[in-house]
MIVEXLUM-56471 format. One record per residue (C-alpha): z, y, x. Coordinates in steps of 0.25 Angstrom, whole numbers, always signed. Each point is the difference from the previous one (the first is absolute). Layout:
REM residues N
Z_Y_X
Z_Y_X
...
This chain:
REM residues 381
Z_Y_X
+21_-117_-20
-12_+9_+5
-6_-2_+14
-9_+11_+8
-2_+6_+12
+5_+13_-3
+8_+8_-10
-1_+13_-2
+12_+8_-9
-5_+14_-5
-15_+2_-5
-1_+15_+4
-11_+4_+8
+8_-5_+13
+1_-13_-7
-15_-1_-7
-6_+2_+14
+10_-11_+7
-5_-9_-12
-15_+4_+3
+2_-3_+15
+8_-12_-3
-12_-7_-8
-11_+6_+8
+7_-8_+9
-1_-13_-4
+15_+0_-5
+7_-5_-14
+5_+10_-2
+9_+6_-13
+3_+15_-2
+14_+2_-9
+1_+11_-9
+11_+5_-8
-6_+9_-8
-12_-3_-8
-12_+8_+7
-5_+1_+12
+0_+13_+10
+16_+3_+0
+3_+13_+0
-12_+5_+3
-5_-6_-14
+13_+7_-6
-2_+12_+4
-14_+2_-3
-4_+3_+15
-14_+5_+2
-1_+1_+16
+3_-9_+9
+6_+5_+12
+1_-3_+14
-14_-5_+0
-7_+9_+10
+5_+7_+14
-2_+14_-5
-8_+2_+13
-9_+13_-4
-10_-4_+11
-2_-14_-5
+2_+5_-16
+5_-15_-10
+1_-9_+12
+7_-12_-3
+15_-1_+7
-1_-15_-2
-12_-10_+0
+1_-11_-8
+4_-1_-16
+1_+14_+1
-14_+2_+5
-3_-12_-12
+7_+10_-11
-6_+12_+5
-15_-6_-2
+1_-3_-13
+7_+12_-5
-10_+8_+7
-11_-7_-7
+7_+2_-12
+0_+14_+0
-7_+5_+11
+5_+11_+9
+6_+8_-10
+12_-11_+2
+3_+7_+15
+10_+10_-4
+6_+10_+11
+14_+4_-5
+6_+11_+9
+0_-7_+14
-2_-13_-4
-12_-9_-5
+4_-8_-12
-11_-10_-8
-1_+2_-16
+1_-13_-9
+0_-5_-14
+11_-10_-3
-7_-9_-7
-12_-1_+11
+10_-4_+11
+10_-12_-5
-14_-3_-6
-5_-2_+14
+12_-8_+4
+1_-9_-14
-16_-5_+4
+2_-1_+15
+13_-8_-3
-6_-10_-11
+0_-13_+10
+4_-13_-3
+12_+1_+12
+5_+12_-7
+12_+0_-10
+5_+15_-7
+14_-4_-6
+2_+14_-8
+14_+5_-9
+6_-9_+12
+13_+2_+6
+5_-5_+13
+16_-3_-3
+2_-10_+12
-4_-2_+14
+3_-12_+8
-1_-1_+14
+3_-9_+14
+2_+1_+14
-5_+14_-1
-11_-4_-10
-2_+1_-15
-4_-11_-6
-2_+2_-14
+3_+13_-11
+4_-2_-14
-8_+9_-10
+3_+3_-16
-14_+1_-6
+2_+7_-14
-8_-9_-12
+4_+10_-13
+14_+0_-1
+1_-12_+7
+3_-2_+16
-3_-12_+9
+4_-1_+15
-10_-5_+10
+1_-3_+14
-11_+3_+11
-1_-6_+12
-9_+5_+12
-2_+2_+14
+1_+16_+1
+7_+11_-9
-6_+14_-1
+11_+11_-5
-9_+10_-8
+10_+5_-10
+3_+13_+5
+14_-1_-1
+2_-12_+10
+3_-10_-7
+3_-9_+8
+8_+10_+12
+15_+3_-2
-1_+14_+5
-7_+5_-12
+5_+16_-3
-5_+10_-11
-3_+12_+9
-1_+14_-5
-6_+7_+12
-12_-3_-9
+0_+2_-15
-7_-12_-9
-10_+2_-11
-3_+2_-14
-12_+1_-6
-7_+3_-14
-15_-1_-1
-8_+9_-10
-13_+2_-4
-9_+12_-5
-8_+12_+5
+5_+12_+6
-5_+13_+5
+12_+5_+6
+6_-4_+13
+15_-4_-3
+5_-3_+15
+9_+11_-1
+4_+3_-12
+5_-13_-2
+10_+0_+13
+3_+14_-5
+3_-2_-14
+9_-12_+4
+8_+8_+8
+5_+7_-12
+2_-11_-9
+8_-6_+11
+9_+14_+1
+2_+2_-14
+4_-14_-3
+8_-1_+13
-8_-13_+4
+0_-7_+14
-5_+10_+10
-10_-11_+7
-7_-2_-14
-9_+13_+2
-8_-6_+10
-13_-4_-12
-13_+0_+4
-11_-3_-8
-14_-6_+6
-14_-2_-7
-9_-12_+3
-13_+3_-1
-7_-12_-2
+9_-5_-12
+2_+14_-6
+14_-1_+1
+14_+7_+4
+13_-5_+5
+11_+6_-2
+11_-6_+11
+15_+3_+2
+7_-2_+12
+13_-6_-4
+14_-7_+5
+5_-10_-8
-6_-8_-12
+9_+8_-10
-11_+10_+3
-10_-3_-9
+8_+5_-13
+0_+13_+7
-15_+0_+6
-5_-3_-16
+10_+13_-3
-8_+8_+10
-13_-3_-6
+3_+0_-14
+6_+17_+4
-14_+0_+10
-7_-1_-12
+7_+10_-9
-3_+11_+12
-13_-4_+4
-11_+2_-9
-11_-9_+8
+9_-11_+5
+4_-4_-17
-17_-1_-2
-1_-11_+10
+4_-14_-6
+12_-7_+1
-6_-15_+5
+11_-8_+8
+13_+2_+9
+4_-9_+11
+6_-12_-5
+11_+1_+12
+7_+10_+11
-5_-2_+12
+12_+2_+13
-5_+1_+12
+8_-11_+5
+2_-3_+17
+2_-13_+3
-3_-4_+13
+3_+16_+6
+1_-3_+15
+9_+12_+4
-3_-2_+15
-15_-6_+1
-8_+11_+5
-14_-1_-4
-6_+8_+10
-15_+2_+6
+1_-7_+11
+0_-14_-6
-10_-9_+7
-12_-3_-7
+4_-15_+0
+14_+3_-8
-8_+10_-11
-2_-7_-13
-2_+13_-8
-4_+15_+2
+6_+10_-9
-4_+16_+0
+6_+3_-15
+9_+13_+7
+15_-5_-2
+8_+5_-15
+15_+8_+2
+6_+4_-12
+5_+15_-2
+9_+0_-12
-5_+16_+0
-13_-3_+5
-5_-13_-6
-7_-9_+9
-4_+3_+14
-11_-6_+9
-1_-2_+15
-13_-2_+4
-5_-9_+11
-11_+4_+11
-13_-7_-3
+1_-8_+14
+16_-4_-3
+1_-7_-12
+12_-7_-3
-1_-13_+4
+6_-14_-6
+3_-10_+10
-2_-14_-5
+15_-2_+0
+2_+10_-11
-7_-11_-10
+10_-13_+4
+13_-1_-4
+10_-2_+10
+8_-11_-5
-9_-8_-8
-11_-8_+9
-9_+0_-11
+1_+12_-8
-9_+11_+1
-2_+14_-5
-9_+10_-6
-1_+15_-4
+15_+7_-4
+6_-12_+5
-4_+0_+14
+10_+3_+13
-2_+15_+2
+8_+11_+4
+5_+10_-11
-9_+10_+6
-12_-5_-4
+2_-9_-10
-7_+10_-10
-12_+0_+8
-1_-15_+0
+3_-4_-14
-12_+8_-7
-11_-8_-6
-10_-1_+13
+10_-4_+9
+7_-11_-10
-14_-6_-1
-2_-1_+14
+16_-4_+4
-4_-12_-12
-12_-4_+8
+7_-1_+13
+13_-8_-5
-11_-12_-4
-7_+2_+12
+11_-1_+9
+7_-12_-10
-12_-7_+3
+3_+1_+14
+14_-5_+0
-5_-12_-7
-10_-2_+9
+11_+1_+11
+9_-9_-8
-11_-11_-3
+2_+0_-14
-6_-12_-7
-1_+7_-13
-10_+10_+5
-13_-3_-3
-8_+7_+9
């Protein structure tokens, strides 16, 4: 039996910044991970912005959305890479990283003594009481071996991204997931199109899944690197996204040069899990109730289209009530980034990496506040 202050399921970027608040705070804190990396899918997928960061106001250019850990980040990766890190993407402000500089930052700011990182860890049990849970039972993998361990603590974060611990959890398809395949190499030649194009025709001729055209290929410049991602259904996708690149190759002279280096280890769903079909998330939230600000424009799928954005005017952001990051049965539970209680509507806008870090910041913040409330002997504050 473990004892701590808070437990945090999911060590995604939601999850690394509840940790981080967590231990900033004073708190015992362990961060569960069933995988055996940090960063979620955002380490998956080879990410190379982080999104959601900035208020995309063009009168007051890379000014950040939400102070705090989000203001931390910024600083450093700014003075990592200077302004060449401030990208403008279309309508929207974006802030270029490399991998390794950012779970690097959050590997050295979370080194503490009140801080344990259970990683290749699987929650398989959940016990709770009078509205409350008590404990959860993980299965940390040692080899080929498994040993259970139960955790006791004050306050649970769900970071997980599939809600874990909701029942309501639904694959939806009004947003397709993501593959992705890294390469390396140096190109003269800009393939945005001709990728997308080629696809297209690849797709026809072998009569493949209309959605599977939608390819797009980005380059990040401070690694020298491209990603090739898929927008994909189902995990049965994969076979058919390494088809489609191995035929990519045969028909595209420049994209065969670049080097093959590593493919996601899994498909990531978009999974909803706490989709509040009537909470409307509106602009007229008093400031009191607003934990986080979002103005990432909203994502529709077209199945013709692709993905389609609304954007939202630089003085209506979407805003996140403090309700949205507390579960509504369990006293204790709290929640960050796709996990929080949000309309369908914007849910795309809420679950891009800016806005998970801050959501993640604001479930501590306001767990520390129910404990408070509760007179929790355990915090030690």
């Amino acid at each position: 039996m473990k004892k701590f202050d808070a437990i945090i399921v999911g060590a995604g970027i939601a999850g690394l910044s509840s940790a981080l608040t967590a231990v900033n705070s004073g708190m015992r804190t362990a961060l569960v991970e069933k995988n055996h990396y940090l960063g979620g899918i955002a380490q998956d997928c080879f990410h190379t912005y982080i999104c959601g960061l900035f208020q995309n106001d063009r009168s007051k250019p890379f000014q950040i959305a939400n102070p705090g850990i989000c203001s931390d980040i910024f600083k450093f990766l700014r003075e990592c890479y200077g302004d060449k890190s401030l990208v403008k993407i279309g309508k929207v402000e974006t802030l270029a990283f490399i991998q390794k500089d950012l779970w690097g930052y959050f590997s050295k700011h979370l080194k503490k003594n009140n801080f344990t990182f259970l990683k290749k860890s699987k929650c398989i049990k959940v016990m709770s009481e009078n509205k409350k849970i008590q404990s959860i039972t993980i299965a940390i993998e040692h080899g080929t071996q498994k040993k259970n361990i139960n955790l006791y603590a004050d306050i649970f974060i769900d970071a997980t991204g599939n809600g874990y611990f909701s029942d309501k959890t639904l694959e939806n398809n009004s947003q397709l997931g993501g593959y992705c395949i890294l390469l390396d190499g140096c190109l003269n030649k800009d393939l945005s199109l001709i990728i997308p194009y080629t696809a297209r025709k690849i797709i026809k001729e072998y009569e493949l899944n209309e959605y599977l055209k939608f390819i797009t290929i980005t380059y990040n410049f401070l690694t020298k690197k491209y990603i090739l991602k898929f927008s994909v259904k189902n995990h049965e996708d994969v076979e058919t996204c390494q088809f489609i690149y191995e035929k990519l190759n045969k028909n595209i002279k420049e994209l065969s040069q670049l080097k093959f280096i590593k493919a996601s280890e899994n498909i990531h769903l978009r999974s909803y899990s706490n989709i509040q079909a009537n909470t409307l998330i509106n602009h007229k939230t008093h400031d009191r109730d607003i934990a986080v600000k979002s103005y990432w424009p909203t994502e529709k799928w077209d199945i013709n289209k692709g993905t389609q954005y609304q954007y939202c005017k630089k003085d209506k952001p979407f805003c996140i009530p403090v309700s949205a990051l507390k579960d509504d049965k369990i006293h204790n539970l709290f929640l960050a980034g796709k996990n929080i209680r949000v309309s369908e509507q914007i849910h795309a806008s809420a679950r891009v990496m800016g806005v998970c870090m801050a959501t993640g910041e604001q479930a501590v913040i306001n767990a520390l506040k129910y404990l408070k409330t509760n007179n929790m002997k355990a915090l030690r504050l």
